[in-house]
C-alpha positions in Angstrom: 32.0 28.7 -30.3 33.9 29.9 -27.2 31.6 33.1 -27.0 28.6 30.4 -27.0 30.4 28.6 -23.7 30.9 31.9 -21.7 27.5 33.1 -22.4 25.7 29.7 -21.2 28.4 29.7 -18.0 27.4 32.9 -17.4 23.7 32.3 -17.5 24.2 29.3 -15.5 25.5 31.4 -12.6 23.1 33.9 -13.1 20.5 31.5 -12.4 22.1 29.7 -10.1 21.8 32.7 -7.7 18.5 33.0 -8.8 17.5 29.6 -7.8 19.2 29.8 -4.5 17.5 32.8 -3.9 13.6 31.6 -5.2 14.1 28.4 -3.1 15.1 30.5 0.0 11.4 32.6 -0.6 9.7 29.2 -0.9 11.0 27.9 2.3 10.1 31.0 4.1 6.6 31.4 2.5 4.9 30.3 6.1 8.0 32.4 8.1 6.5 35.7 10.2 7.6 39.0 9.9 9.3 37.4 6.5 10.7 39.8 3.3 11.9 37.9 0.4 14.6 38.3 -2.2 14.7 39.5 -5.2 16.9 39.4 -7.8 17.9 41.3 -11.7 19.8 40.3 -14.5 21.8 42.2 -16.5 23.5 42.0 -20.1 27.5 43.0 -20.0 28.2 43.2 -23.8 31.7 42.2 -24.8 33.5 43.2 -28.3 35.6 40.6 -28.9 36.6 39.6 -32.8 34.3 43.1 -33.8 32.2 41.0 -32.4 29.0 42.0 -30.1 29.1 39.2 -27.3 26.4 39.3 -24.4 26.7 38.0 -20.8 24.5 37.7 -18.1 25.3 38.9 -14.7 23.2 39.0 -11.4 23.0 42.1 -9.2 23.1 41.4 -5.5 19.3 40.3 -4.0 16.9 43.3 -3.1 14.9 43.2 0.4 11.6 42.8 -1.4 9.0 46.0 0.9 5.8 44.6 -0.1 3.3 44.1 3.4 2.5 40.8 4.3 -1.1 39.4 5.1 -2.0 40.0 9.2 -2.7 37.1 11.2 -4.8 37.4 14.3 -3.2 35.3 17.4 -5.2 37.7 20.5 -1.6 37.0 21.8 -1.5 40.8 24.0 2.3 40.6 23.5 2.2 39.9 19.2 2.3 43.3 17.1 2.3 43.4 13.4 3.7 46.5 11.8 1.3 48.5 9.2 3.7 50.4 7.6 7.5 50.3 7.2 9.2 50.1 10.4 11.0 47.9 11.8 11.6 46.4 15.6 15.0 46.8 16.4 16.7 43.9 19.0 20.4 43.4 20.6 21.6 40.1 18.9 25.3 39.2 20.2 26.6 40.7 16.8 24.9 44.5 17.1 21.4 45.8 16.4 19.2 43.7 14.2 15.9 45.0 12.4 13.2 42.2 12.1 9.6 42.5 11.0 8.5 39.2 13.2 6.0 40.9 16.2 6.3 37.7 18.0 7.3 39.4 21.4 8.1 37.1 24.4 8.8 37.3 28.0 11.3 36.3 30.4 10.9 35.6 34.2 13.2 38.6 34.8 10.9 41.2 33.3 12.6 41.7 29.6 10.7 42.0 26.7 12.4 39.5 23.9 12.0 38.2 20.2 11.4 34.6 19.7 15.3 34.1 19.5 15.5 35.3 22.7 17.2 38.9 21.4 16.1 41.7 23.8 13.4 44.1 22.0 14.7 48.1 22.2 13.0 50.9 22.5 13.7 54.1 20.7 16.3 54.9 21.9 17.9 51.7 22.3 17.4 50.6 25.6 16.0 47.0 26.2 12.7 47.1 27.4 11.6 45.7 30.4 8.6 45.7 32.6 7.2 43.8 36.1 7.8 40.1 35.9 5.7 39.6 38.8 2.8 42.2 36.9 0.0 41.5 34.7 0.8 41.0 31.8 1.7 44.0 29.4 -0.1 45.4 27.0 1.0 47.2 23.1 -1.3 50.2 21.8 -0.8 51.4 18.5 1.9 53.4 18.5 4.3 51.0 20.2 3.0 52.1 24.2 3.9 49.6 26.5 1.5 49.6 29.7 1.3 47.1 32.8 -1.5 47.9 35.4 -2.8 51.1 33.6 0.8 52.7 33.6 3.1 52.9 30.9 6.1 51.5 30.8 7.5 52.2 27.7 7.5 52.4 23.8 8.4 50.2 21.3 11.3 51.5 19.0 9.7 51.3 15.3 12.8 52.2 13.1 13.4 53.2 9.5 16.0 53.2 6.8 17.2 55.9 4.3 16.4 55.3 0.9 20.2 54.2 0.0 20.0 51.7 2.8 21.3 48.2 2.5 20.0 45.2 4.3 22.1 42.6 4.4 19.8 39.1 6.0 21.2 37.0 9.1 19.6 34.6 10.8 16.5 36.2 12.4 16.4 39.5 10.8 18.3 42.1 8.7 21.6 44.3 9.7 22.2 48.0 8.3 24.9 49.4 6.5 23.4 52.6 8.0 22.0 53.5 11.2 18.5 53.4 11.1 16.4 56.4 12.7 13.5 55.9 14.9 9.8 56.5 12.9 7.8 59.2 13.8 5.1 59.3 11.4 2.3 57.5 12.4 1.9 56.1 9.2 5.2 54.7 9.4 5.4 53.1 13.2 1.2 52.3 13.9 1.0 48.5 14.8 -1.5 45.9 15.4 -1.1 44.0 18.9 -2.9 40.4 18.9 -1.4 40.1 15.1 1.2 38.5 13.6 2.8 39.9 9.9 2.9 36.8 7.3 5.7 36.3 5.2 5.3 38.7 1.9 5.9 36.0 -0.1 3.7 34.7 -2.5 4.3 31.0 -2.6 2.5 30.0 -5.9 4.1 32.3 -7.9 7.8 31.8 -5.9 6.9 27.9 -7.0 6.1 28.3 -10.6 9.5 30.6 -10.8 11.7 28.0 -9.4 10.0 25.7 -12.0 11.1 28.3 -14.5 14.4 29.0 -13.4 14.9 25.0 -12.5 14.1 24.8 -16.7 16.2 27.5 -17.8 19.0 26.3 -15.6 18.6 22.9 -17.4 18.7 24.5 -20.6 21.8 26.8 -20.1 23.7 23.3 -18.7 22.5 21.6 -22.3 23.9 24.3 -23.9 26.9 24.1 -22.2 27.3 20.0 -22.6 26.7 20.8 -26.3 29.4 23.6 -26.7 31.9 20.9 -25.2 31.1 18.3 -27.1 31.4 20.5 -30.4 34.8 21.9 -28.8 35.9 18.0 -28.1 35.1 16.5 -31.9 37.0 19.7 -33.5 40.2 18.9 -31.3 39.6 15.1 -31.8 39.4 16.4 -35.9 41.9 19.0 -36.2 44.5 15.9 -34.3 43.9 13.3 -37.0 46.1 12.2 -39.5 44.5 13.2 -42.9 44.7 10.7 -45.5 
């Protein structure tokens, strides 16, 4: 009966993590430049009494790659990304990688991300341009140009296949330095678009439905396993007659 009770806890923070994580996608469904979570389950099998006992456990949440829809804005400044790169900007913590093409700027000239985070180049420098100019224009492969000269190029960066992103507010941060793209196919942007969020919202809302159930269920299991646990205590304590 105890094997019973650490299974359904186990499912229970399973899914837990899994419905933290499927409401965090559903939130961000409208979000630009967005990459959701996902998460697998695995079974840990336990002998205990020769006996074969299974418990759930959840691996750590995987940047879901997938491309999101493009939205046209005619914005000059707005890029979306075609293929895997990512912007790099200088938050107050280090680099950050963010997929959001929603480039703004400043009075002083800078080139910045909606938080305000200065957008780099490839090799790390902030980018910056006339304030007093017309206002800049993106080509495809990242050149920046103000009064038909260029200015610049906007870093497009990549990770390693053994990579890990780990999400703060705004973006992603690297366990590993990421390495400017220089495939085409790899740094090419749209300017006047904006990248949706890659996820899909119906199908995020039918699996928090699911999870929501399953989490129910595991709980019912739970208050059922107690309540067994309680009446045997509550029998083996009684005088017998």
């Amino acid at each position: 009966m105890q094997s019973s009770l650490y299974v359904a806890l186990s499912a229970q923070v399973a899914l837990q993590k899994r419905l933290d994580t499927v409401a965090q996608n559903v939130a961000n469904a409208n979000t630009v430049g967005y990459r959701g979570t996902e998460m697998k389950f695995d079974s840990v099998l336990s002998a205990a009494d020769a006996q074969m006992t299974a418990f759930v456990t959840s691996k750590d949440g995987v940047v879901s790659l997938g491309a999101g829809g493009l939205i046209k804005t005619g914005n000059p400044l707005d890029v979306a990304l075609k293929g895997q790169g990512w912007l790099s900007v200088q938050a107050p913590a280090g680099r950050m990688y963010t997929r959001d093409g929603r480039i703004q700027l400043t009075t002083s000239g800078m080139l910045v991300s909606m938080r305000g985070h200065p957008v780099l180049d490839a090799g790390g420098a902030p980018m910056q341009v006339d304030p007093n100019g017309p206002t800049p224009q993106i080509a495809e492969d990242g050149t920046v140009t103000q009064n038909n000269e260029r200015v610049g190029v906007l870093g497009v960066f990549v990770f390693g296949s053994d990579a890990k992103l780990s999400r703060v507010e705004g973006g992603f941060i690297a366990d590993k330095p990421a390495i400017a793209a220089t495939d085409p196919a790899k740094s090419s942007m749209a300017s006047g678009y904006v990248e949706e969020s890659n996820v899909n919202a119906i199908k995020e809302t039918a699996r928090l439905i699911y999870v929501q159930r399953a989490f129910d269920e595991a709980a019912s299991t739970i208050q059922s396993v107690e309540s067994g646990l309680k009446s045997a205590i509550q029998s083996l304590g009684s005088p017998t007659s």
